[in-house]
C-alpha positions in Angstrom: 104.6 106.3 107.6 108.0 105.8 107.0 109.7 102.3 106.4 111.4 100.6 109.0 114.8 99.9 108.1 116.6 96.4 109.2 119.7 98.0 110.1 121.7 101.6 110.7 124.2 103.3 108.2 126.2 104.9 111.2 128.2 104.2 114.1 126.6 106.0 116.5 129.9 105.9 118.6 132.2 107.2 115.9 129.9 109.1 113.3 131.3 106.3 110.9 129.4 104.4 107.7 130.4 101.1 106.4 129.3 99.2 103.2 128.0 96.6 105.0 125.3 98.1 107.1 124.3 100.3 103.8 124.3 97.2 102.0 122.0 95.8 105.2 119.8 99.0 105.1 118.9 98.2 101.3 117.5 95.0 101.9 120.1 93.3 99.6 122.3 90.2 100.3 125.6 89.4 98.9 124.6 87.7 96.0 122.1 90.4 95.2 124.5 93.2 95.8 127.1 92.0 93.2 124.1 91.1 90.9 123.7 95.1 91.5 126.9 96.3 90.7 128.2 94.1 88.6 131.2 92.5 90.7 131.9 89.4 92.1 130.6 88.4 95.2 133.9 88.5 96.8 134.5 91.7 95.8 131.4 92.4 98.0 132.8 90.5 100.6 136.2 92.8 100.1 133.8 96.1 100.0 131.9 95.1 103.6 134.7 95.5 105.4 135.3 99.3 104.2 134.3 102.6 105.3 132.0 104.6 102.9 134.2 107.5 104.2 137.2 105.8 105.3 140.3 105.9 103.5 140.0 103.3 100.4 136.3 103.5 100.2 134.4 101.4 97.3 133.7 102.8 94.0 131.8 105.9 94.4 129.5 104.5 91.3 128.8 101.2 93.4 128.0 103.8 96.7 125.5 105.5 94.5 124.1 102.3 93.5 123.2 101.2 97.1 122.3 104.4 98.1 119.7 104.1 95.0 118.3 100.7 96.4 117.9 102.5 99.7 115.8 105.2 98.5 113.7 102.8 96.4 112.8 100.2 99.7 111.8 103.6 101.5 109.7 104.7 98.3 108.3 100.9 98.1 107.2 101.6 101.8 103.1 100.7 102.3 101.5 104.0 103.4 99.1 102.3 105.9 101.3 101.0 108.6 104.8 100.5 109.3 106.8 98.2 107.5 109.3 95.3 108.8 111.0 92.4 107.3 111.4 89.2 109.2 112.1 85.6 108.4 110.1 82.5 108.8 111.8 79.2 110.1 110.3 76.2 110.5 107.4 77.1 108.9 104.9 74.2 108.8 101.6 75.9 107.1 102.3 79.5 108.3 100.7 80.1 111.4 103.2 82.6 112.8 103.4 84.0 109.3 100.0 85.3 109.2 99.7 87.7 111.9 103.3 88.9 111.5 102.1 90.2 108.1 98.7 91.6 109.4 100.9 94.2 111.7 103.2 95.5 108.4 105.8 92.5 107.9 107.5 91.4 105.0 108.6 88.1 105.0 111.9 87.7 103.1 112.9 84.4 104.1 110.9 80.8 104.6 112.5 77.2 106.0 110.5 74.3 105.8 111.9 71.0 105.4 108.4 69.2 104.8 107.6 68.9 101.2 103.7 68.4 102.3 103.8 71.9 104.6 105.7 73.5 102.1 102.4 72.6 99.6 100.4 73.8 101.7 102.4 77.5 102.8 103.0 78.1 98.8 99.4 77.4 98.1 98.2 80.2 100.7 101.5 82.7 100.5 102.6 82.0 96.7 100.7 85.5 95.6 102.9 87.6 98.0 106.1 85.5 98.2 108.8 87.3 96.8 111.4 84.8 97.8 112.4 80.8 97.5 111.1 79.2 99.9 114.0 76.8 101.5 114.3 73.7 103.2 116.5 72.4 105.7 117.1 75.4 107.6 120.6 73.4 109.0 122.8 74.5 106.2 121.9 78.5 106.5 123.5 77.9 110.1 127.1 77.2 108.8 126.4 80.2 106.1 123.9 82.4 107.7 125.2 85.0 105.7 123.0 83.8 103.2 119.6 84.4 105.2 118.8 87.8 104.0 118.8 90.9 106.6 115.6 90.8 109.1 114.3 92.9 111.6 112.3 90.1 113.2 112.8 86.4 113.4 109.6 84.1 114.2 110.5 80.4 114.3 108.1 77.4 115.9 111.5 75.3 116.6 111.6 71.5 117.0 112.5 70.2 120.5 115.6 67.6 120.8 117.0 66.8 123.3 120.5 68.3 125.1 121.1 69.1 128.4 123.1 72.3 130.3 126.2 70.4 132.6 127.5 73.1 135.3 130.4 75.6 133.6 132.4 74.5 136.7 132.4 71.2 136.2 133.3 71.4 132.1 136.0 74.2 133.4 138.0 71.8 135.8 137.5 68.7 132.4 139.3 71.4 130.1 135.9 71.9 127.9 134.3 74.7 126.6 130.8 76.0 127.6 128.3 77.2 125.7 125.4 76.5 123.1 128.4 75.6 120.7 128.8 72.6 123.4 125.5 72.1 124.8 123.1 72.6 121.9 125.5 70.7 119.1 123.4 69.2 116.7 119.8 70.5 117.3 118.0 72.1 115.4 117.7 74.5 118.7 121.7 75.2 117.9 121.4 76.4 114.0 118.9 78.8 114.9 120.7 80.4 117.8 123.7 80.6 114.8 121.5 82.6 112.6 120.2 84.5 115.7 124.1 85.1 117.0 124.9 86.1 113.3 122.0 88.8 112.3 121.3 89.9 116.1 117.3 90.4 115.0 116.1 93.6 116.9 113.1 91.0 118.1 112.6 87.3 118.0 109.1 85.2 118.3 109.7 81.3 119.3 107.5 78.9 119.8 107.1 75.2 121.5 104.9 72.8 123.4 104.7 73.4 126.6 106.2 70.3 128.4 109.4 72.2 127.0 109.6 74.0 130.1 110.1 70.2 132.2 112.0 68.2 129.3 114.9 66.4 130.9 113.9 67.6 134.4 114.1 71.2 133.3 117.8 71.0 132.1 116.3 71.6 128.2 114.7 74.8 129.0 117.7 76.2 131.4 119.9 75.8 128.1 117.5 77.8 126.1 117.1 80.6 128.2 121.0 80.2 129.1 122.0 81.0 125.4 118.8 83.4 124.8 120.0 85.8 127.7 123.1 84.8 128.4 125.4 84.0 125.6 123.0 86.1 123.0 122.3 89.0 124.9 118.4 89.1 124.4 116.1 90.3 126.9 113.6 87.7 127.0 110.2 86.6 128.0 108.3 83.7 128.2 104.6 82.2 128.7 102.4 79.1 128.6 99.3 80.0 127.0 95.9 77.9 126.5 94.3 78.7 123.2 90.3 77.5 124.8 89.9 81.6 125.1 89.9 81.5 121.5 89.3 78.7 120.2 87.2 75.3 121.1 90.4 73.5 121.7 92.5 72.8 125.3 96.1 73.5 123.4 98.6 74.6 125.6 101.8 76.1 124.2 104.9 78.1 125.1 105.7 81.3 123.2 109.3 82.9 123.9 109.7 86.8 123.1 112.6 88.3 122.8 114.2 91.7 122.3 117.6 93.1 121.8 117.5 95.8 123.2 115.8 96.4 126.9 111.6 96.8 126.9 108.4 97.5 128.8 107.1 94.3 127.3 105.1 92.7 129.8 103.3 89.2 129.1 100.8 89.6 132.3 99.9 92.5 129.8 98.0 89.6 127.4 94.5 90.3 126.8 92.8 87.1 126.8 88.6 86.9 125.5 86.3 86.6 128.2 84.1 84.4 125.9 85.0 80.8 125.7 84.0 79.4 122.1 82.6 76.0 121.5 82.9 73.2 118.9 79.3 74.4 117.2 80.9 77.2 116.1 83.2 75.3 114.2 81.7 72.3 113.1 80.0 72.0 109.3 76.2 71.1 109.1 76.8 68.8 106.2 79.8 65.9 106.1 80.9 63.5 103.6 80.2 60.7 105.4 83.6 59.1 104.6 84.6 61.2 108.0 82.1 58.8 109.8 83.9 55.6 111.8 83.7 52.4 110.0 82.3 49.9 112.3 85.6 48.1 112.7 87.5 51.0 113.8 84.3 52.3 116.2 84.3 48.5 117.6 88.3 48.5 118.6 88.0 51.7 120.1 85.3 50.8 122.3 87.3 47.7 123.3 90.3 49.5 123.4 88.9 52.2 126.3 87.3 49.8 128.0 90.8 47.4 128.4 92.1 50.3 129.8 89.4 51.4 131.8 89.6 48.0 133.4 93.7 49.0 133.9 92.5 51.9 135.3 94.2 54.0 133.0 92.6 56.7 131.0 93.4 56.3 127.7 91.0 55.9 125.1 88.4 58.2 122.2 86.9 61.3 123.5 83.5 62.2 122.8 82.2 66.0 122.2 79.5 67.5 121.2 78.5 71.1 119.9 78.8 72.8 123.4 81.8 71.6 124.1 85.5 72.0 123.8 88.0 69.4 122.5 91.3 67.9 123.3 94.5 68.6 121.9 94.2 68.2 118.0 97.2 66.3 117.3 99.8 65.1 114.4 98.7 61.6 115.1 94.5 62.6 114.4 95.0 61.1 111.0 95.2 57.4 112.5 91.8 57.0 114.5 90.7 60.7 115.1 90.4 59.5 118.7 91.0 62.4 120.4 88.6 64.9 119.0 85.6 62.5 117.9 82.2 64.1 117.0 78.9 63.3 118.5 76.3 61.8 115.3 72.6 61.1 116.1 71.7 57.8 115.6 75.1 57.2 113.9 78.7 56.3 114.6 81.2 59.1 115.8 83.2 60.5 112.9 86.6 62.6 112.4 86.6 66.5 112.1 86.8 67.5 108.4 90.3 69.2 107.2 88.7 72.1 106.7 87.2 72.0 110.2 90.2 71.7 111.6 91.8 74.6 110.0 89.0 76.5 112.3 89.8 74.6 115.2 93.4 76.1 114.3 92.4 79.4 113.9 93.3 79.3 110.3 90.1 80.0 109.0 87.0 81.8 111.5 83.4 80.2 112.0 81.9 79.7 109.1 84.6 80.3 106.7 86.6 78.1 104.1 89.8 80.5 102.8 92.2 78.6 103.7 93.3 76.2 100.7 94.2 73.0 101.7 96.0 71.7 98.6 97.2 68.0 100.3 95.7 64.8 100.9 93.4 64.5 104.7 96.1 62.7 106.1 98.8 65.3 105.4 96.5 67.9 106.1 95.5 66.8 110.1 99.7 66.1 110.5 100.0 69.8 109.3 97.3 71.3 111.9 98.1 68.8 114.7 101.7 70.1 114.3 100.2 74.1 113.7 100.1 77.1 116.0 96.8 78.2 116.9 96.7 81.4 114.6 94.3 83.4 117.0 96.3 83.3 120.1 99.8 84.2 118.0 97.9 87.3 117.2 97.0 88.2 120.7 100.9 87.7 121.5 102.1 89.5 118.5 99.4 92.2 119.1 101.3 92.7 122.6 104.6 92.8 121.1 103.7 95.3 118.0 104.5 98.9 120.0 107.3 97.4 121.5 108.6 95.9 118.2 108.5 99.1 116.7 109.8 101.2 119.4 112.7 98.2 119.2 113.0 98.8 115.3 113.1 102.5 115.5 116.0 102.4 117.9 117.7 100.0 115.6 116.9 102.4 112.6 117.4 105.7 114.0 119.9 107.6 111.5 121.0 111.5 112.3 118.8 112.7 109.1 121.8 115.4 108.5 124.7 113.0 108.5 122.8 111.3 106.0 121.9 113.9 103.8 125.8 114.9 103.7 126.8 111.4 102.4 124.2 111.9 99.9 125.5 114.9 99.0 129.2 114.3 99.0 128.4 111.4 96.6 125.8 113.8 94.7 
């Protein structure tokens, strides 16, 4: 099939093509373009604000040149399946990464500020990465310019807090509105920059559910208040527990969001009728360094039982191969508390890294392909802090007709006016 360009070459309004979008439509950012044609980058800057066909139009040389890269990313096209490019922020270990390539997407872009994570996502993406992979993702919010062109932009955001105060009330104080006010200094802020910036056909967020009541609610009324409201998106939103796919109660909110109006429906979700357990997961053989030393088994037991006393509920969890676990957590590294495995006539012990990469979804039953390069305590902070891959597929398998339908509006080009540029500059 054909590629999927990120961006059009004409003003559908006026018939008009500027450097800019061409420049887009290659794939190429600034610094890449003057690498190109051998200019400055401000003289790129200079050339995307012309008209191809406008009166002082660039170089016809430096035309044909982008024109050249153009034909080259359609050539470069995979034949299988259609063909996007998107960027990755806040990456941890890859989890919205994976399925967004298994549906034809390029990733062009990666933001990880965790040198740990970012071992981790090289180790498993370094033999189709194409691209540095960045960390704080703050400073590409005051230059966003330098994110390369995307089509789609999946980002597992941090949550901090802010709150929304009533437009009225900052209108009779003399203050502005807006995420530029009420978002300052999040990390929620720089990526709604990079989102107002590139205006991404469609956008994948995700966080943990309790966004939704943070700060009575105030949190999530901002997010959706710049999403809809001050971006323009259509968006879309649901809590979703990952136990339909894998042994694991993980509830988290993904937010979907599209330019342009959709059908996409999330009541549309299919969700497995089979409920899998721990045995599927768990390893018949362990190190038995994953076992509880008989200190930390003897706290814990006194440590439930204080509580239980209190009657509070805090305290290990048991499970065994029918069951399904808690919450895997950053924190798992400290006491495996949460999620601790059932041992005939032996202390409880841990679940193995690997383990919990199924638990994750990173790996299915039985299988060990995903490398974990880091130490076991970097490696449960980097799953306790992962997407469950699984259930990002079942949302990004929803969202792949309407993605495309959203990218072939965004790429749709009158084949003849194109083939007259071509020609004039032939």
């Amino acid at each position: 099939m054909s590629k999927i360009f990120p961006a059009d070459v004409m003003d559908r309004s006026t018939g008009t093509m500027d450097f800019q979008t061409l420049r887009q439509r290659a794939g190429l950012t600034l610094a890449e373009t003057a690498q190109l044609i051998g200019r400055h980058e401000r003289t790129v800057r200079r050339y995307d604000s012309c008209l191809i066909d406008g009166p002082t139009p660039p170089p016809r040389l430096v035309v044909d040149a982008l024109l050249e890269a153009v034909q080259k990313r359609r050539d470069a096209a995979p034949s299988g399946d259609r063909h996007f490019r998107f960027i990755d922020l806040f990456a941890g270990i890859g989890g919205l990464r994976i399925p967004m390539e298994e549906i034809g997407g390029e990733c062009v872009f990666t933001a990880e500020w965790d040198r740990f994570s970012k071992e981790t996502y090289t180790a498993n993406f370094a033999s189709s990465e194409s691209h540095m992979m960045e960390g704080d993702v703050r400073p590409y919010a005051s230059n966003p310019e330098k994110i390369p062109d995307h089509d789609v932009l999946v980002a597992g955001f941090p949550c901090q807090p802010f709150s929304i105060a009533g437009v009225s009330k900052k209108n009779s104080l003399g203050r502005p509105h807006g995420f530029l006010c009420d978002t300052q200094g999040t990390l929620f802020y720089d990526l709604a920059e990079i989102i107002r910036y590139h205006q991404p056909p469609v956008f994948l967020l995700e966080n943990v559910k309790n966004l939704e009541r943070h700060d009575g609610g105030k949190t999530f009324a901002t997010i959706m208040h710049v999403l809809r409201e001050e971006l323009g998106y259509e968006v879309h939103y649901r809590v979703i527990n990952s136990a339909s796919w894998v042994p694991q109660k993980r509830e988290r909110i993904f937010i979907v969001g599209f330019r342009q109006p959709s059908l996409f429906d999330f009541s549309e979700l299919e969700i497995p009728d089979k409920h899998p357990v721990l045995g599927d997961i768990l390893e018949e053989k362990v190190d038995p360094k994953y076992t509880l030393s008989l200190k930390l088994w003897e706290y814990l037991k006194s440590y439930r039982e204080k509580h239980s006393k209190a009657g509070n509920g805090f305290g290990y969890s048991l499970f065994g191969p029918d069951d399904v676990a808690r919450t895997l957590s950053a924190r798992y590294y400290k006491d495996g508390s949460e999620i601790l495995i059932r041992q005939k006539r032996k202390r409880p012990r841990r679940l193995t890294p690997q383990e919990c990469a199924r638990l994750m979804g990173f790996d299915r039953p039985g299988e060990s392909n995903f490398v974990i390069p880091v130490s076991d305590t970097q490696a449960y902070r980097q799953f306790g802090n992962a997407v469950v891959v699984p259930v990002v597929r079942a949302v990004v398998d929803l969202m792949k007709p309407h993605l495309y339908e959203a990218l072939c509006d965004r790429a749709e080009v009158p084949r003849q006016k194109e083939m007259s540029l071509i020609a004039a500059y032939g």
